[in-house]
C-alpha positions as CSV (number, residue, x, y, z in Angstrom):
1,X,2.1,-16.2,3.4
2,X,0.6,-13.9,6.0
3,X,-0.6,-10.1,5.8
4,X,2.5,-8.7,7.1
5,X,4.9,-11.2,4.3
6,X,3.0,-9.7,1.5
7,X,4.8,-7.2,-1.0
8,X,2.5,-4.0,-1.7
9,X,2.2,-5.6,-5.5
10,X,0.8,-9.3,-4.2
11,X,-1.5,-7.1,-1.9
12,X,-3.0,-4.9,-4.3
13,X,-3.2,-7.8,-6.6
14,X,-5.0,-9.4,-4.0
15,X,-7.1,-6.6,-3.6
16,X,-7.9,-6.0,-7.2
17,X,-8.6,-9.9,-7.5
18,X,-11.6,-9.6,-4.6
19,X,-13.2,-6.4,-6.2
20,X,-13.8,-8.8,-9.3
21,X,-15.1,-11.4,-7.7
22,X,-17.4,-9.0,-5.7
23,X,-18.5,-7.1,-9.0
24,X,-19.7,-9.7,-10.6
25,X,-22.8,-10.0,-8.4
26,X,-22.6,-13.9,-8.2
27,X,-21.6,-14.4,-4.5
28,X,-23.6,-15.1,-2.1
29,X,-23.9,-12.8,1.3
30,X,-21.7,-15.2,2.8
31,X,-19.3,-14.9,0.5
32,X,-19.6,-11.2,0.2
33,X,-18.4,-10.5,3.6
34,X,-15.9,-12.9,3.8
35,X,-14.0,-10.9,0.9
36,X,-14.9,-7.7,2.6
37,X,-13.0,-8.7,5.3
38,X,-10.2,-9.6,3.6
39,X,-10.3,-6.9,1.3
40,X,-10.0,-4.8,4.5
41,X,-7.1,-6.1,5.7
42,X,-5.4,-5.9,2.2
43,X,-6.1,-2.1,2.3
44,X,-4.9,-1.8,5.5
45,X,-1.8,-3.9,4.4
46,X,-1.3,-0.9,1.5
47,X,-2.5,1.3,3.4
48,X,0.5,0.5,6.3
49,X,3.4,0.0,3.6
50,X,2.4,3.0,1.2
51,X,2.6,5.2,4.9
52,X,5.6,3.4,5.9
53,X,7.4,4.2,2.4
54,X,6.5,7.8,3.1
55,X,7.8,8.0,6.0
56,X,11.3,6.7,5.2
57,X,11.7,8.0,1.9
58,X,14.7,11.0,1.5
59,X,16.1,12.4,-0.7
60,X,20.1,12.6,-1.8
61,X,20.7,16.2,-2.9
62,X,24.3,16.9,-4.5
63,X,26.1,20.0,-2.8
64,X,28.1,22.3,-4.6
65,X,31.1,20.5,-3.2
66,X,30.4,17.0,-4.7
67,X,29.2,15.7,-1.2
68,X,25.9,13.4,-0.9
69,X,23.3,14.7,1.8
70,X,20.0,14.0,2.9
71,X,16.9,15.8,3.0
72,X,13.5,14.6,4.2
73,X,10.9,14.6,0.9
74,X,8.8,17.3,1.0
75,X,5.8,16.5,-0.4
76,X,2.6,18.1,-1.2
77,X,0.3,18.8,1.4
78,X,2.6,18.0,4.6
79,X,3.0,20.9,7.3
């Protein structure tokens, strides 16, 4: 399964997996930045989808007149 087949769940769990690993203090350099570099790409993968979600995300509002319509989410922050 590549990067871009990866839910955001198996990619933070991913993520979450290599900060262990790293914590412990047990790997060697070698192994260090191998896992950085994956660990990169995983945040970058989360990073992509979380912006992507964000980016498509409305909201259905009810009107007065029992019609459905959609409004861009607001949320804190944007301009």
């Amino acid at each position: 399964m590549t990067k871009k087949e990866l839910t955001f769940e198996e990619s933070l769990t991913q993520l979450e997996a290599i900060v262990g690993k790293m914590e412990t203090g047990e790997m060697s350099l070698n192994d260090l930045m191998l896992n950085y570099s994956e660990g990169i790409k995983l945040s970058n993968h989360c990073y992509t989808l979380l912006e992507r979600a964000e980016k498509t995300m409305d909201l259905l509002v009810t009107e007065q007149d029992g019609k459905l319509s959609e409004e861009p989410l607001d949320l804190e922050g944007d301009v």
